[in-house]
VMD Tcl script that draws the C-alpha trace (Angstrom):
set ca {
  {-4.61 33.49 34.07}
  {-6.87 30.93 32.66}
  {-7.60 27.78 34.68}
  {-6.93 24.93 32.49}
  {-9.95 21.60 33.42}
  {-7.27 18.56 33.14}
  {-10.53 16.38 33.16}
  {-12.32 18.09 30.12}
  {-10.47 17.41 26.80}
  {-10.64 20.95 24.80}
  {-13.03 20.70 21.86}
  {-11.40 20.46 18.37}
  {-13.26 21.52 15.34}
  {-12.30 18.98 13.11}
  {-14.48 19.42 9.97}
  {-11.55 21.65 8.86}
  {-9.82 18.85 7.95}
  {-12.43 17.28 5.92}
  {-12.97 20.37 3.55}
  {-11.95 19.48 -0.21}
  {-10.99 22.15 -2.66}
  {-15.23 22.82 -3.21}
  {-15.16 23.30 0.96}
  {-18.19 20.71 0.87}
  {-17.31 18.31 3.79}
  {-16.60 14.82 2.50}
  {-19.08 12.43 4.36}
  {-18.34 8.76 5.79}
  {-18.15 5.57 3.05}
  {-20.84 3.08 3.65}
  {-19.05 -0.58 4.15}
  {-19.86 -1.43 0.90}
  {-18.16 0.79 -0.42}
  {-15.03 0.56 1.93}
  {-15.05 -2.69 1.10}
  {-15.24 -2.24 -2.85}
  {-12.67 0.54 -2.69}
  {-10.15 -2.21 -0.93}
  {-11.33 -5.21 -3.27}
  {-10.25 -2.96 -6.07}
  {-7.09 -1.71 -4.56}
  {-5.65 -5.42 -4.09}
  {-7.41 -5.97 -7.48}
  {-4.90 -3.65 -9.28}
  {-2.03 -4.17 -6.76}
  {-2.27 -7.77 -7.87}
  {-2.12 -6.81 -11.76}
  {0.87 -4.74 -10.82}
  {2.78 -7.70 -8.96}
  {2.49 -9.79 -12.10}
  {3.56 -7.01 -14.37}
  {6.51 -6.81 -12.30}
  {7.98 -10.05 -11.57}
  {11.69 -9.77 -12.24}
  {13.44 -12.63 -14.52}
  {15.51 -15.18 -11.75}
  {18.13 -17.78 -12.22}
  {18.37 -20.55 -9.83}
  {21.85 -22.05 -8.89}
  {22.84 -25.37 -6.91}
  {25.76 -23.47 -4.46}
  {27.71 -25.91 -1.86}
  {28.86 -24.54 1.25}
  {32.40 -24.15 1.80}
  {33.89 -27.47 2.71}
  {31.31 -29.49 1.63}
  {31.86 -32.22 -1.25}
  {28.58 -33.83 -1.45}
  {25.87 -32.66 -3.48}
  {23.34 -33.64 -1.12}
  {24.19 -30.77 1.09}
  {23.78 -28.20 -1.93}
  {21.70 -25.15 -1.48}
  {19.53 -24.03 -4.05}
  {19.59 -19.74 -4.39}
  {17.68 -17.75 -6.38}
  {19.77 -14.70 -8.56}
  {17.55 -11.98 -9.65}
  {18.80 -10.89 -13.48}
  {17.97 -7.67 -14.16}
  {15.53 -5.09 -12.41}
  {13.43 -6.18 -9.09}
  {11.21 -3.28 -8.76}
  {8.22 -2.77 -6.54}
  {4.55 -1.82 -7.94}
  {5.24 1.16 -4.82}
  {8.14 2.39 -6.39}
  {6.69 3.45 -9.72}
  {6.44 7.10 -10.78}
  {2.58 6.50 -11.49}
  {1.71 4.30 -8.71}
  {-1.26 7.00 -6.88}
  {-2.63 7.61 -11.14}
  {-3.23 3.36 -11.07}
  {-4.51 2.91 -8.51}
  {-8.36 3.73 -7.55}
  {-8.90 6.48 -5.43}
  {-10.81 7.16 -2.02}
  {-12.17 9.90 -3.21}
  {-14.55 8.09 -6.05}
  {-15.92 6.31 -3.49}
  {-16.75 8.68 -1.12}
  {-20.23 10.69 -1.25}
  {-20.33 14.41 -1.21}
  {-21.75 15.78 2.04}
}
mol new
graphics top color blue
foreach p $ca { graphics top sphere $p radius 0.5 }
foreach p [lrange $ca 0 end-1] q [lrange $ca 1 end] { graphics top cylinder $p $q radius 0.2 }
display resetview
């Protein structure tokens, strides 16, 4: 029966997981590019937000009971389709990927 250490964590090969399809192991991102794959992601996700901004009516509504217009509340009725730039069939094709900022190892 084999003794099992509870104070030594077993060692996990883990470069398995970073194989791609060419089995070269993909190697760390500097910062700078980290931080110019995220500037572009919000980049795009921001051109995507104002592509889909769904049309909206505003209404003056008064709450039951109440006569005076002071009191009215303002709502906002979405006409037509309010869709999310993660909903859309092509969202992962848009948008930049990891992987062209990552160098080969």
């Amino acid at each position: 029966m084999k003794k099992i250490d509870h104070d030594r964590p077993e060692v996990v090969d883990i470069t398995v997981h970073q194989l791609r399809n060419n089995n070269k192991i993909v190697s760390r991102t500097s910062t700078k590019a980290m931080a110019k794959f995220i500037s572009d992601r919000v980049e795009k996700l921001k051109e995507l937000y104002e592509q889909c901004v769904p049309k909206v009516e505003h209404k003056w509504v008064l709450p039951k009971g109440v006569t005076d217009g002071r009191k009215a509340i303002k709502i906002e009725f979405i006409v037509g389709e309010d869709i999310s730039p993660f909903d859309l069939p092509d969202f992962e094709d848009q948008m930049p990927s990891l992987i062209d900022y990552i160098k080969e190892g």
